[in-house]
C-alpha positions in Angstrom: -44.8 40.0 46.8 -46.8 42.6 48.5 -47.2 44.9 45.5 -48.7 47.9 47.4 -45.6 47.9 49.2 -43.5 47.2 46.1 -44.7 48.1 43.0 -43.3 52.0 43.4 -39.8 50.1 44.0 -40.1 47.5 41.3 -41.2 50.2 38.4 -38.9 53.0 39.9 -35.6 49.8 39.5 -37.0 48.9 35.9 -36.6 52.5 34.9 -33.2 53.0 36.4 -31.7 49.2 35.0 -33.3 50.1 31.5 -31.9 53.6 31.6 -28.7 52.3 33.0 -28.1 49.8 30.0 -29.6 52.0 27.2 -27.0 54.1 28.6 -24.2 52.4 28.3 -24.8 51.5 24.6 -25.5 55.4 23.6 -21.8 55.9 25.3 -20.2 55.5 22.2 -22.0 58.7 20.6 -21.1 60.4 24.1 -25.2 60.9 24.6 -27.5 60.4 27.6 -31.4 59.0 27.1 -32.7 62.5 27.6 -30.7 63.7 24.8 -31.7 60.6 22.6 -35.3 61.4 22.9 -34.9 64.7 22.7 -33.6 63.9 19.1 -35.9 61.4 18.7 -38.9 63.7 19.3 -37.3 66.0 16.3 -37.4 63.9 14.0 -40.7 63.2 14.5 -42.2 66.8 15.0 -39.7 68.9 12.7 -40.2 72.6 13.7 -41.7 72.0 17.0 -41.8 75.2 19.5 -39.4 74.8 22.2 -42.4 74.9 24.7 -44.2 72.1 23.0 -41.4 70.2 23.0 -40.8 70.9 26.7 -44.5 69.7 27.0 -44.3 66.3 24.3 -41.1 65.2 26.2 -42.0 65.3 29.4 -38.5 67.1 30.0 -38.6 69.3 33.0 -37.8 72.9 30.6 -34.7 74.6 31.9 -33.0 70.7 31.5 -34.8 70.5 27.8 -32.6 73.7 27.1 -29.2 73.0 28.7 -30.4 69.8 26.1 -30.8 72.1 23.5 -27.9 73.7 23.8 -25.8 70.8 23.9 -27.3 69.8 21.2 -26.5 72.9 18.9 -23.0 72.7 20.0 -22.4 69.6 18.6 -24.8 70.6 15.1 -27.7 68.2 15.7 -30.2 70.6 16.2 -30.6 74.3 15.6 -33.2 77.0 17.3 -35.1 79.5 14.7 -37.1 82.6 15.7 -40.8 81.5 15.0 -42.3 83.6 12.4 -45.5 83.4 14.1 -44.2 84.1 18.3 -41.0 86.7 18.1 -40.5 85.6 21.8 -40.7 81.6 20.5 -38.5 79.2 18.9 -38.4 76.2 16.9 -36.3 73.8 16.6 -34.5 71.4 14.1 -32.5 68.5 13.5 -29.6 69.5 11.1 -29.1 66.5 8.4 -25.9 65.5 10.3 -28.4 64.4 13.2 -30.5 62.0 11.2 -28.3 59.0 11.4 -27.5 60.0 14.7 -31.4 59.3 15.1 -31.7 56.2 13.4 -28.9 55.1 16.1 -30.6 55.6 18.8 -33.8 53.9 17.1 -31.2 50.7 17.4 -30.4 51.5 20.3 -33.7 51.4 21.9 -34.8 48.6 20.0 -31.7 47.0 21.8 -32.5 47.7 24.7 -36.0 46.5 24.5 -34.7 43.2 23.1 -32.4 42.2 26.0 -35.3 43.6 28.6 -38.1 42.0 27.2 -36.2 38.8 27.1 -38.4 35.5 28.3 -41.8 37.9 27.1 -43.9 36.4 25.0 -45.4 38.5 21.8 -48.7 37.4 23.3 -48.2 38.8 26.4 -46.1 42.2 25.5 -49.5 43.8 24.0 -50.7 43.5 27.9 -47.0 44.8 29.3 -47.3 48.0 27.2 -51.2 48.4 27.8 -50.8 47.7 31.8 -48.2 50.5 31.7 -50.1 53.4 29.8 -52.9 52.6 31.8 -50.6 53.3 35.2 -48.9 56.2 33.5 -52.4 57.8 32.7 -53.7 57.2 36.1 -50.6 59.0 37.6 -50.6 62.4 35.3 -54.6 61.9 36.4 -53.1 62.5 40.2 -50.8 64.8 39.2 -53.8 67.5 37.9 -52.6 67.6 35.0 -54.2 66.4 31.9 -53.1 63.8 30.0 -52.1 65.8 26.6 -53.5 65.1 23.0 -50.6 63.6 21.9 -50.3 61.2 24.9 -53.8 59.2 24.1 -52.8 57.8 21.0 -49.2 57.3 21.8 -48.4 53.3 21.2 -45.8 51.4 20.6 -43.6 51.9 17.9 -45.5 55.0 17.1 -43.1 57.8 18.2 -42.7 57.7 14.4 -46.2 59.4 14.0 -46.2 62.0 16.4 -46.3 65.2 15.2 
């Protein structure tokens, strides 16, 4: 394998096959990954701006509010007038949301399980470390910084953040 001529492909396939399969599983609650880690990222950082959470998830802003709004639709989330920012928000998960959250915490774990089949525990510690260390270099390129929140972000530790 020449990996300067495939590694865009191979990490680029990996994203769309995990994507694809976590997917299929969140079907069932009629949601899409963005929306899962939208909800996720709530119940981690309860009464987050709208702009930080544009800037925590990584979700391109005018699609984190068609998200949003889905998401209030179907009472999962609400917006709120920060007391602080009259022109901000913040957002909530609404207590029917939270087992919807813990769902998609199986879900993910699911996910992981089937891809990560066939890696060793010894060797997943290097996977993950390998892969922040690419993502990092990348937001480096891009000119933007690589945010606060970002540096200490592990696995298993969307839990923390916040």
């Amino acid at each position: 394998m020449d990996w300067h001529r495939d590694l865009g492909f191979l990490l680029y396939d990996v994203a769309q096959l995990y994507t694809r399969r976590f997917e299929a599983r969140a079907r069932n609650l009629s949601l899409r990954q963005t929306q899962c880690k939208t909800l996720v990222l709530l119940a981690n950082c309860e009464g987050v701006s709208q702009g930080r959470l544009a800037e925590i998830s990584e979700i391109d802003p005018v699609r984190l509010i068609r998200v949003l709004d889905w998401l209030e639709v179907v009472g999962w989330a609400e917006r709120r007038s920060d007391p602080q920012d009259r022109e901000a928000h913040v957002v909530s998960l609404t207590e029917s949301a939270k087992p919807v959250v813990e769902r998609a915490w199986e879900m993910g774990r699911d996910t992981s399980t089937e891809a990560l089949k066939g890696v060793t525990n010894d060797e997943l510690p290097l996977l993950m470390d390998l892969l922040e260390r690419v993502r990092a270099n990348l937001l480096a390129l891009a000119a933007e910084p690589v945010p606060a929140w970002r540096t200490g972000l592990r696995r298993n530790s969307l839990r923390t953040v916040g």
